[in-house]
Every structure is written in C-alpha cells, then in structure tokens.
C-alpha positions as CSV (number, residue, x, y, z in Angstrom):
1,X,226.4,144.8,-37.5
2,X,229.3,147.4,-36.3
3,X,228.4,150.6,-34.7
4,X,228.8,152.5,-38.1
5,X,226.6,150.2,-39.8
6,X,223.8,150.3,-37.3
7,X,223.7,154.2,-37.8
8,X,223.7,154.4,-41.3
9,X,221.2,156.4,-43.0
10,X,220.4,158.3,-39.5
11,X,223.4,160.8,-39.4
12,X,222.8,164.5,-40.1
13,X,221.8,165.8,-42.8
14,X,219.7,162.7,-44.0
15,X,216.3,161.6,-43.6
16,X,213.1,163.7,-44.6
17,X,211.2,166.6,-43.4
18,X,214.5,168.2,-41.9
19,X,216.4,170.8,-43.6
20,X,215.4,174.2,-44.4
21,X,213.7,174.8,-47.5
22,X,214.8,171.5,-49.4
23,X,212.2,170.5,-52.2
24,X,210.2,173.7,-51.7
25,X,210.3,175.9,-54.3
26,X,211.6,179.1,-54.4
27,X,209.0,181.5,-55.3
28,X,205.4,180.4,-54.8
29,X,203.5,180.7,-58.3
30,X,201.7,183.8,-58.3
31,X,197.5,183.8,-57.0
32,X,195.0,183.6,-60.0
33,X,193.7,187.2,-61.2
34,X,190.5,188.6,-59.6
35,X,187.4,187.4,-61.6
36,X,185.6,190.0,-63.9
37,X,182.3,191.1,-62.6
38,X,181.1,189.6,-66.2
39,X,182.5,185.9,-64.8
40,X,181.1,185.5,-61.6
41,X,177.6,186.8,-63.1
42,X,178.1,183.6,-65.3
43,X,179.0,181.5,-62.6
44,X,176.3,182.9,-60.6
45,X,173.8,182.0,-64.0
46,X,175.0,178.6,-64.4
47,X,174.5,177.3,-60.6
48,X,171.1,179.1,-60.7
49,X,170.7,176.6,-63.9
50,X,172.3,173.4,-62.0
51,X,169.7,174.1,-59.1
52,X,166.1,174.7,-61.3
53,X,167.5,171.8,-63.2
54,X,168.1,169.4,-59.7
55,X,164.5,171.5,-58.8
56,X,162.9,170.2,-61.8
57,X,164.1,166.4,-62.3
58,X,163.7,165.5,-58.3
59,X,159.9,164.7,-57.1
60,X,158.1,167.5,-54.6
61,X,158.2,165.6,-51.5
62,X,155.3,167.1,-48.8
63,X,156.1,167.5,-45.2
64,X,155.3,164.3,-43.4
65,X,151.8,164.7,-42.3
66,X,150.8,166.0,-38.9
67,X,149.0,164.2,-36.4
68,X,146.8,166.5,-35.2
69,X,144.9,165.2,-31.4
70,X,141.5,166.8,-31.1
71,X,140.8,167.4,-27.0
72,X,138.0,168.7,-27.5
73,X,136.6,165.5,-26.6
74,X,138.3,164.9,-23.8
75,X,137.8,168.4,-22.2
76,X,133.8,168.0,-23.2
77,X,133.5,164.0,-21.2
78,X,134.6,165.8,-18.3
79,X,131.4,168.2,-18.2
80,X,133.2,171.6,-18.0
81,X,130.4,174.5,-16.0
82,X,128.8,176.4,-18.4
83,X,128.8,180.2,-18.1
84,X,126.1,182.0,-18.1
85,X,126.4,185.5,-16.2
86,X,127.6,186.2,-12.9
87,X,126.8,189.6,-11.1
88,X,130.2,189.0,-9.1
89,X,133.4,188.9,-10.4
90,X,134.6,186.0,-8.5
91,X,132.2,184.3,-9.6
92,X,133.4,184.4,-13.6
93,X,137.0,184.1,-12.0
94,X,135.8,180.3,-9.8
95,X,134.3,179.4,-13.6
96,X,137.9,180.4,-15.4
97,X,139.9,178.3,-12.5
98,X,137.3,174.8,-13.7
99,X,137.7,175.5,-17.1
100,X,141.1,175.5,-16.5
101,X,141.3,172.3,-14.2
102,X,139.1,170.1,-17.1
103,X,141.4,171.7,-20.2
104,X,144.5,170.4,-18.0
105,X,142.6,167.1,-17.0
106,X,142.3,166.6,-21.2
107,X,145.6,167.6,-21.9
108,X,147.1,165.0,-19.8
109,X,144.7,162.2,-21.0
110,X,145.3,163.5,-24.5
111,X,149.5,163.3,-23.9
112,X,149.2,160.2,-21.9
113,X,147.9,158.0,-25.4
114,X,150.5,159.6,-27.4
C-alpha cells in the first residue's frame, strides 16, 4: 500500500460522529400537548384497576413468624429478691440494682442460645 492508499477513508470530512449537525434534523418535532385533567383521572382509574386486580389474583402472604424468647424463665432460675417494703430508700434502690443484675444475667443467657 502507498501513502495515499493507507489514508484513505481517514481524511477530513469523513468518518462519523464529526461534523456539525449532519443527520440531525432541523427542527425537533414539537412536545406532546398537556393531558386533560379528564385523561390523567382515567389513567389514574385504570392503574388503580391493574393494582386491585394484581391485589386480588396474588395470595396474602403473612409476615414470617416471629420468634418470640420468653426470659422470664431465665430471670426467675436465678432467684431474683423479692420486695416487700423497706422503711429506707436505699434499701428499695439495693433491690432495683439485683433485679437489674438477674434481668441482665437472663438477657445474656437468653442471647447467647440464639
């Protein structure tokens, strides 16, 4: 191949994508008119129809059940004080603080199976 050969079909002008405006058209069709409140009530109607009808013709599936883990159990094996009055405030405050120890003590047992 010669030097004018080899360049063929690469010289100005040619080739795609380059040049201004060629293939495009002039004027750009004009936008659609602005729907009629009328039409987009009916368009509103017929995809509240499409979803009943999807509603209706798939089965109601539940939420997956819920594994619910009763620590009452646990908290109770671990003999929790019992309150029965206390003339002193710190006292009910020292029987809050154990309650609180054995309801942590069952949450971790409780969260250590699952």
């Amino acid at each position: 191949m010669d030097a004018e050969g080899a360049g063929a079909g690469r010289g100005r002008g040619r080739g795609r994508g380059h040049g201004r405006g060629r293939g495009a058209p002039e004027n750009p069709p004009p936008p659609p008119p602005p729907m009629t409140i009328e039409q987009l009530i009916g368009m509103q109607a017929n995809l509240m129809q499409a979803m009943m009808n999807r509603m209706n013709n798939e089965p109601v599936a539940g939420p997956p059940p819920v594994q619910v883990h009763d620590k009452r159990g646990e908290f109770l094996k671990g003999r929790p004080p019992v309150f029965t009055h206390a003339s002193d405030p710190l006292e009910a405050d020292d029987w809050l603080k154990a309650v609180e120890k054995q309801l942590n003590i069952a949450f971790a047992a409780t969260w250590r199976k699952c």
